[in-house]
C-alpha positions in Angstrom: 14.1 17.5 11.3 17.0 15.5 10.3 18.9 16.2 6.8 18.1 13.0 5.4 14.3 13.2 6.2 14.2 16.8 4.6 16.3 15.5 1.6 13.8 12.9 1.3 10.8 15.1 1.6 11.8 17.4 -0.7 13.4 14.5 -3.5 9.5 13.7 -3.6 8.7 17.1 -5.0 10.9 17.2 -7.4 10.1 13.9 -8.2 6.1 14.7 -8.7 6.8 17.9 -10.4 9.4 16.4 -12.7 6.6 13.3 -13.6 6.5 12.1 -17.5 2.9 13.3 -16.9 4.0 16.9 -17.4 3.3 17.0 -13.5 0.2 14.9 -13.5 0.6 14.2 -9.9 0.4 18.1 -8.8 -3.2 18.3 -11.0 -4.6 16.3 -8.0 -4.3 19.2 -5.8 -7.4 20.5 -7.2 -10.2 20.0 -4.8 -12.1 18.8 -7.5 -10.0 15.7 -7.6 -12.9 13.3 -6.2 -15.2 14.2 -9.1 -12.5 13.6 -11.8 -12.1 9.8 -11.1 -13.5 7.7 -13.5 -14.5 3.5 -13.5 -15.3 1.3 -16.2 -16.5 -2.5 -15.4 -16.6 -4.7 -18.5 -18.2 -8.7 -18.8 -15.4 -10.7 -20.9 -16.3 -13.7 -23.0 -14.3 -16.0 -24.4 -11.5 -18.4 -24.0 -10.4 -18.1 -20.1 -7.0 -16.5 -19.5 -5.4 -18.6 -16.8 -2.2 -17.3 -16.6 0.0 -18.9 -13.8 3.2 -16.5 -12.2 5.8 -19.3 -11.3 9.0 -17.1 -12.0 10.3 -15.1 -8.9 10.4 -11.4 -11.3 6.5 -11.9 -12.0 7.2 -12.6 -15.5 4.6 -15.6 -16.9 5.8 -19.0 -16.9 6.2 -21.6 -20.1 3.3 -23.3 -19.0 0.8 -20.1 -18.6 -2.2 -20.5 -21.5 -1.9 -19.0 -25.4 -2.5 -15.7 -25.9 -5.7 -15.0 -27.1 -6.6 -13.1 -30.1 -9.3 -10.6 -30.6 -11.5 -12.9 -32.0 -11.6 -15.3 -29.6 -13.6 -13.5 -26.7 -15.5 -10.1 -26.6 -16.1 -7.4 -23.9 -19.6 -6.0 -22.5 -19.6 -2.8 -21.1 -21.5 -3.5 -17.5 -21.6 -0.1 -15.5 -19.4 3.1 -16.1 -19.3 6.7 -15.6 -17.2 7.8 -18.4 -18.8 9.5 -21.4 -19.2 7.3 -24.4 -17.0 8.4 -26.4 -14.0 7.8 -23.7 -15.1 4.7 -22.8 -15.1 3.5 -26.6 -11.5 4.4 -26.7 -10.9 2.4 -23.4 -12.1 -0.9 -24.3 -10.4 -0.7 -27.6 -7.4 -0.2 -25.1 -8.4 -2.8 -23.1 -8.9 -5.4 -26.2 -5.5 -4.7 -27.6 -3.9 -5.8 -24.3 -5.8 -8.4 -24.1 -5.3 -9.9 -27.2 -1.4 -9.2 -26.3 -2.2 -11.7 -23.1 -0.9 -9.1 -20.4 -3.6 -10.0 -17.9 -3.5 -12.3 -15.4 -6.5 -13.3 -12.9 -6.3 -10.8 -9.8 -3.3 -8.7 -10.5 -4.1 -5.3 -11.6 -1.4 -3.3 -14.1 -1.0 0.5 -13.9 -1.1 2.5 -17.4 -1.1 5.7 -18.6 -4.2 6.3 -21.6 -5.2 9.2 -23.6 -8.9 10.0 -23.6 -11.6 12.1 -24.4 -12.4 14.0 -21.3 -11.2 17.1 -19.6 -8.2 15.6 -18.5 -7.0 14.4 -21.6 -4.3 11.7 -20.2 -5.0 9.8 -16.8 -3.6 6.9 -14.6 -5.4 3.9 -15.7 -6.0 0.6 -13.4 -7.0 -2.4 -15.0 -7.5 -5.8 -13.9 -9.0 -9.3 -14.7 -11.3 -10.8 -12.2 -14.1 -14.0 -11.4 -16.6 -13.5 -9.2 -15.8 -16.2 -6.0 -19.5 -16.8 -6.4 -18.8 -18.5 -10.1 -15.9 -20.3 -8.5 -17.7 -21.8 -5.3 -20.9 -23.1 -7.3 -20.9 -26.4 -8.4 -23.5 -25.2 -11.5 -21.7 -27.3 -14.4 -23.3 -24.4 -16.7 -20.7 -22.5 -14.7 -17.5 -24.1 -15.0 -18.4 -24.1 -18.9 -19.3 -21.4 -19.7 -18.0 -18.9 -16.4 -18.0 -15.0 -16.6 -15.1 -12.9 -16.0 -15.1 -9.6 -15.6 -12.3 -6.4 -16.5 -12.6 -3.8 -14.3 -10.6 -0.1 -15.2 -10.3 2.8 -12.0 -8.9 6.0 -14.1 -7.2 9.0 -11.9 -4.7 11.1 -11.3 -1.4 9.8 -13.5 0.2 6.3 -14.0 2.6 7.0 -11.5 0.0 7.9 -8.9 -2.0 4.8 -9.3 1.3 2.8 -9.5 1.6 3.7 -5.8 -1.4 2.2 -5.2 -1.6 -1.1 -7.0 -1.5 -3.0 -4.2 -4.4 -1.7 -2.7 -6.5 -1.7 -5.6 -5.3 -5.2 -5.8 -6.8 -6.0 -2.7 -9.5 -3.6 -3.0 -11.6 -5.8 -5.8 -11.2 -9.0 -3.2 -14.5 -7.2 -2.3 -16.2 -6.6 -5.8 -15.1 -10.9 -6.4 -17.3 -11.4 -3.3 -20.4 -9.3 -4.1 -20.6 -9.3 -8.0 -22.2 -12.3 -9.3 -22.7 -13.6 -13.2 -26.6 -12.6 -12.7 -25.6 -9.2 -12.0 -28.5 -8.6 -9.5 -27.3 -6.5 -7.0 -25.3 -4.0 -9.1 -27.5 -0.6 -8.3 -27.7 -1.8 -5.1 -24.3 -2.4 -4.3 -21.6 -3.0 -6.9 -22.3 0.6 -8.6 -21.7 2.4 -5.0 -18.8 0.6 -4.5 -17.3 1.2 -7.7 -17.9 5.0 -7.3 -16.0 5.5 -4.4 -13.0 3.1 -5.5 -10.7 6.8 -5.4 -12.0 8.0 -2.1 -11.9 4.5 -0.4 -8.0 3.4 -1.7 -6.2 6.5 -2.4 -7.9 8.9 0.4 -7.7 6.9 3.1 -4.1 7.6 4.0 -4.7 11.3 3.9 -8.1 11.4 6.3 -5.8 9.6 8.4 -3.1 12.3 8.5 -6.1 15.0 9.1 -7.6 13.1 11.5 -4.8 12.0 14.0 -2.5 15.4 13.1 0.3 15.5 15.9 -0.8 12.1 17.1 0.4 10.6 14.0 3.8 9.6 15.0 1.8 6.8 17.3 0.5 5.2 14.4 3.8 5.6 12.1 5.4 4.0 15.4 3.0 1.1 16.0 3.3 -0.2 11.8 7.1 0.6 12.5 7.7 -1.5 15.4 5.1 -4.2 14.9 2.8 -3.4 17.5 -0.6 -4.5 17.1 -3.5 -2.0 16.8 -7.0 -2.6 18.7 -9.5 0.5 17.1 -12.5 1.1 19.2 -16.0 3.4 18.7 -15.1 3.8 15.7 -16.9 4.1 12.4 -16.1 1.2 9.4 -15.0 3.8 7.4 -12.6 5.4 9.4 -11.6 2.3 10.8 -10.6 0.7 7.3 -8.7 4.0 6.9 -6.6 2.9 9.9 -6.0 -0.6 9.1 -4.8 0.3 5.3 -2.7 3.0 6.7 -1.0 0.5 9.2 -0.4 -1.6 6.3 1.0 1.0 4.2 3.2 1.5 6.9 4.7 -1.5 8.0 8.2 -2.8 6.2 6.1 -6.0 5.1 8.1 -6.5 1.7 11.2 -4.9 2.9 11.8 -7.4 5.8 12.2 -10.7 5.7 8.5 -12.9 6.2 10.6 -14.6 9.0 11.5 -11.9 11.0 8.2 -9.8 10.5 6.3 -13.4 12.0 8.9 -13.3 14.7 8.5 -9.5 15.5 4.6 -9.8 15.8 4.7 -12.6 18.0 7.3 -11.1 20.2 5.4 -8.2 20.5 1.9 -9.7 21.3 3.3 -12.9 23.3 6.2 -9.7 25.5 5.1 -7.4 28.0 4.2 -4.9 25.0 0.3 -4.2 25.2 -1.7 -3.6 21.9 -2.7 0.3 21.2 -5.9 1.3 21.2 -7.1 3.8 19.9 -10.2 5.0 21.4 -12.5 7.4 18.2 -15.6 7.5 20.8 -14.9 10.8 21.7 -14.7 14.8 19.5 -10.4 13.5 19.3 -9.5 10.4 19.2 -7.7 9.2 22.4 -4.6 6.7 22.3 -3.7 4.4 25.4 -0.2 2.4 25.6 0.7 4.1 22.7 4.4 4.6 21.7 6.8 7.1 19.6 10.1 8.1 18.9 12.0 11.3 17.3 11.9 9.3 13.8 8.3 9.1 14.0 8.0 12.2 15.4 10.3 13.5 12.4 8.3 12.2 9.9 4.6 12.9 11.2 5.8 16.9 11.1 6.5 16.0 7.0 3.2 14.4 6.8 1.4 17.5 8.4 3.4 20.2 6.2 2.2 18.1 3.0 -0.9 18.2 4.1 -1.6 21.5 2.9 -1.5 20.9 -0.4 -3.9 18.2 -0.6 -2.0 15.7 -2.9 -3.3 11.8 -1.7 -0.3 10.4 -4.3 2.3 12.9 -2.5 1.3 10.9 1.1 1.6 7.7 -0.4 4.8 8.2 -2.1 6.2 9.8 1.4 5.0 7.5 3.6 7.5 4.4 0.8 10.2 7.0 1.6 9.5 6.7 5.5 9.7 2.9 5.1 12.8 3.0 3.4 14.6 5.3 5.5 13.8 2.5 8.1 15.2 -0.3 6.1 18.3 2.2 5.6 18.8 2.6 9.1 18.0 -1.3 10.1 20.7 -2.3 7.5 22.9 0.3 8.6 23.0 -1.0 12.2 23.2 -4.6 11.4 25.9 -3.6 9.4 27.7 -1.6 12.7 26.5 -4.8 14.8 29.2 -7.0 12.5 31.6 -4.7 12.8 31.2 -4.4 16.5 31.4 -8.5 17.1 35.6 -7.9 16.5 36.0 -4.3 17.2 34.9 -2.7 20.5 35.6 0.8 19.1 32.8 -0.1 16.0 30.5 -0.7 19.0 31.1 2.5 20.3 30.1 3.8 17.0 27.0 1.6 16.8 25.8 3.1 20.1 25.7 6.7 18.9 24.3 5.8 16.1 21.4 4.2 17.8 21.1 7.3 20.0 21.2 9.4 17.1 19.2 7.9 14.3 15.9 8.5 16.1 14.5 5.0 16.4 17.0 2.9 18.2 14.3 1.3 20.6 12.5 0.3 16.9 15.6 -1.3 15.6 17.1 -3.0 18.1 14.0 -5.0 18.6 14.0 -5.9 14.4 17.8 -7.1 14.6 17.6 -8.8 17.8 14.9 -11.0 16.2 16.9 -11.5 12.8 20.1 -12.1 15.2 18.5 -14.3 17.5 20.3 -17.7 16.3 24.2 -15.6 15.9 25.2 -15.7 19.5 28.5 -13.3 19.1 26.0 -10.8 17.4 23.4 -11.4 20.0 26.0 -10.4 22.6 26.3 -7.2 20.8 23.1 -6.4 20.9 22.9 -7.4 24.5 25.2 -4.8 25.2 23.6 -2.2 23.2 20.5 -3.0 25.2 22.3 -2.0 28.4 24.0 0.9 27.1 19.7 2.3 25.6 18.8 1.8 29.2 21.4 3.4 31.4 20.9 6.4 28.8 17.4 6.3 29.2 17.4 6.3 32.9 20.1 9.0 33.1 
């Protein structure tokens, strides 16, 4: 395993242990984790809160709508499975931010809240929604008068959930779809899908270590270098658990929107085939499927954390492995300008593609991002020539 990986593997124990939690993070290595996750979904009335984001930081713009006070709306409790008492003290929580105006429509914060219940101090996720069904009807009654909803997943620690904002963020895309102002089909099938939010968003990464073990590094490969994934015989479940993990994985965020458009074409439109991954069978089976030492590296981290059973520890490695890439991508490119007025620099930018472990990855990311710089395209031309004589030999 290469020093850097192990450093990195090891900074995120120290980092769970050492969290303001008291080491909130390790508590979820109990196995009764699932049963310890807690959801609260609230009706608000009032005064909407259209906040509009037009700063690049996130922060609200001039324009964004006065903050409320607590007089001005109310919450309903709708469905939860917290005991009353702790769910008292968490809409008073939600009420006070509120009234401070720090929601904003479809953008879930992270929080840590005291409670009463066995765990005393939990993660909480809490977000302002309207149903798609109140915003597609042309009902006048609706646009008057229309129903938003605050919706609060509790677990693990604030820094845990933090992790995972994203997909909780894209998570209650589905509860927009399904729950309506009428609130008919809540037994049937908001409840369910509230009760699983822990299992479904912060699980999924860790069935997907356990199920694909060694053949991990194909996956961490394919959402390193772009390469689409095609999942076949497979359940919904397990296939979602793919599709988030691929997403987890990929440097969206870290690379340019350009270049990641530009990688995914090259790679569907080149002579690169899509993986498959074939579940029909006791193990799944991959076909045209790729790897690399890198990946290789890092699926043997993945597999020693598994042991402990910690679904924020995965999360948090599998950032590190996605910035270890950017590291190295930047690294390069930084070699690559060096190289176009130095042939000795290019020297040094061969071995370090030979040695970093994912050379084939990045030469395809800066070969995109150089594509309109000839001089640095020649470099990379070069590199290309020097990868293959070394593979061949």
């Amino acid at each position: 395993m290469l020093p850097s990986l192990q450093e990195s593997v090891d900074g995120d124990d120290k980092e769970v242990e050492s969290s303001e939690e008291g080491g909130g993070l390790l508590e979820e290595r109990r196995p009764e984790r699932a049963s310890t996750s807690y959801y609260c979904l609230y009706s608000y009335h009032g005064c909407r809160l259209n906040h509009s984001i037009d700063s690049d930081d996130g922060s609200p713009s001039s324009s964004a709508a006065e903050t409320p006070s607590s007089d001005d709306f109310s919450l309903s409790l709708v469905d939860t499975n917290l005991p009353a008492e702790a769910e008292t003290e968490l809409c008073s929580f939600i009420m006070k931010h509120l009234a401070k105006g720090a929601f904003f429509e479809g953008m879930g914060n992270v929080a840590s809240i005291e409670l009463s219940i066995p765990e005393s101090r939990v993660g909480c996720y809490y977000c302002l929604f309207q149903p798609e069904k109140c915003t597609e009807t042309a009902n006048p009654e609706c646009s008057t008068t229309p129903v938003d909803y605050v919706i609060c997943f509790l677990g693990g620690s604030e820094k845990g959930l933090e992790l995972f904002r994203l997909e909780l963020d894209r998570y209650i895309q589905d509860l927009k779809i399904n729950l309506d102002s009428e609130q008919k089909n809540l037994e049937t099938c908001v409840k369910p899908y509230l009760e699983t939010w822990f299992e479904d968003s912060v699980c999924a990464i860790q069935r997907v270590v356990q199920l694909f073990q060694e053949k991990l590094a194909f996956v961490l490969h394919a959402a390193l270098s772009y390469t689409p994934v095609e999942v076949k015989e497979s359940d919904e479940r397990t296939k979602k658990d793919i599709n988030r993990f691929l997403r987890a994985a990929s440097l969206q965020g870290f690379v340019q929107e350009g270049t990641m458009a530009s990688l995914y074409i090259a790679m569907t439109e080149g002579r690169q085939k899509s993986v498959v991954i074939d579940c029909s069978g006791p193990q799944p089976q991959f076909y045209n499927a790729g790897s690399n030492k890198f990946c290789e590296d890092w699926m043997q981290a993945f597999l020693n954390g598994s042991e402990g059973g910690n679904p924020f520890l995965f999360r948090q490695m599998l950032e590190n492995f996605k910035l270890k890439a950017i590291q190295d991508i930047n690294n390069l490119k930084r070699f690559i300008r060096q190289a176009e007025m130095d042939h000795y620099a290019l020297f040094k930018c061969y071995l370090f593609l030979r040695n970093c472990g994912s050379g084939d990855v990045l030469l395809k990311v800066v070969k995109v991002e150089h594509a309109e710089m000839q001089e640095a395209k020649n470099v990379i031309t070069v590199l290309e020539e020097f990868m293959k004589e070394t593979a061949v030999a």
